[in-house]
C-alpha positions in Angstrom: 80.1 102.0 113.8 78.8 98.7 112.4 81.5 96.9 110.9 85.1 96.2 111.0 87.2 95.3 108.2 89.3 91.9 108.5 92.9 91.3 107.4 91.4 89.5 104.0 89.3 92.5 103.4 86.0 90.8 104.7 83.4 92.9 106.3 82.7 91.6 109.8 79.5 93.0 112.7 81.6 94.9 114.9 81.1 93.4 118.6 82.6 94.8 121.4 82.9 92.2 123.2 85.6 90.9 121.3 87.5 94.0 122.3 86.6 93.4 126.0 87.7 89.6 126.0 91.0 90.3 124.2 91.9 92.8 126.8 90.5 90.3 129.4 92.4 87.2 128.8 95.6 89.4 128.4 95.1 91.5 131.9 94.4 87.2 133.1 97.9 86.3 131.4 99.7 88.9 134.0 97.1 88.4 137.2 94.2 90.8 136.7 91.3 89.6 138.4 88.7 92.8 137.4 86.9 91.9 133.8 84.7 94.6 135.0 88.2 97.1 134.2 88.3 94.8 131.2 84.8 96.5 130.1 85.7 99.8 130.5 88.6 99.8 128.7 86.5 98.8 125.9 84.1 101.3 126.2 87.2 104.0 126.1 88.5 102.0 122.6 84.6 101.9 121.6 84.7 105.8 122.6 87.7 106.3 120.5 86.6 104.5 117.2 83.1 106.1 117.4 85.3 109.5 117.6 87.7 108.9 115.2 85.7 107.3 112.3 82.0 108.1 113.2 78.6 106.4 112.7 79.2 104.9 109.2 83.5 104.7 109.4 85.1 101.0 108.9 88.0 100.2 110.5 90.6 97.5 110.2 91.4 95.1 113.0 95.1 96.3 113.1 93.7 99.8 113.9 91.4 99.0 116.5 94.3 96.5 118.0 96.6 99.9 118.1 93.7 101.8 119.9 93.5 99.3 122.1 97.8 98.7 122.9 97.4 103.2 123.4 94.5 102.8 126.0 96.4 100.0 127.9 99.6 101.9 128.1 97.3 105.7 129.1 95.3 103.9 131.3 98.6 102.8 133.5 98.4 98.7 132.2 101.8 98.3 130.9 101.6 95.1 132.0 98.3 94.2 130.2 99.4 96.1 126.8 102.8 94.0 127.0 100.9 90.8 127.0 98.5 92.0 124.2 101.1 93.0 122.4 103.2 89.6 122.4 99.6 88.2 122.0 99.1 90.5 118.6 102.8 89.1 117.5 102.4 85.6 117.7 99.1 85.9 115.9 101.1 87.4 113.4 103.6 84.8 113.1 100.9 82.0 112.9 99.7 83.8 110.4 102.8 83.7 108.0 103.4 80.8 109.2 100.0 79.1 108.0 100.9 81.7 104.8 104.0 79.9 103.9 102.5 76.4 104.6 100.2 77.0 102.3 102.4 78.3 99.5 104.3 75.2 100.0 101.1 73.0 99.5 100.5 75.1 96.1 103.8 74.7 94.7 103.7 71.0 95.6 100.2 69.9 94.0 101.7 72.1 90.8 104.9 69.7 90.7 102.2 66.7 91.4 100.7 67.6 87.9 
């Protein structure tokens, strides 16, 4: 797999590091101290993506973010998917957020005219 395909449709170099810090600063948030556990719960999402959509497959973000929350929780890290999960959320929110700002911003420079 080579790419990944971002919430505004971009194509992005898939890196699995990404994956590995994600899962490392949320396993951090609830006292893990093993990055090394970190990495191999990458590899397993790695392993899952390669299976599920192959060499040439794209995924989105959201579905490697829901391969990762299902490894978490199989693997025994409730703890670690909880965080990542309330991580994934108030992304979310920041993101409508920022979504709504915006609109506001339009709407105003269109009753500036």
């Amino acid at each position: 797999m080579k790419y990944v395909r971002k919430r505004d449709g971009r194509l992005e170099n898939f890196d699995q590091e990404r994956i590995t810090n994600a899962i490392w600063k949320a396993a951090k948030a609830v006292g893990g101290k093993d990055r090394e556990q970190a990495k191999k719960i990458s590899d397993q999402v790695a392993a899952e993506l390669k299976r599920r959509f192959g060499e040439d497959g794209v995924p989105t973000v959201e579905e490697i973010q829901d391969i990762v929350e299902k490894m978490l929780i199989e693997d025994g890290h409730a703890r670690t998917a909880k965080a990542y999960i309330l991580y994934r959320k108030q992304h979310q929110d920041l993101r409508e957020l920022a979504s709504l700002l915006s609109s506001a911003d339009l709407v105003d420079q269109y009753l500036d005219i």
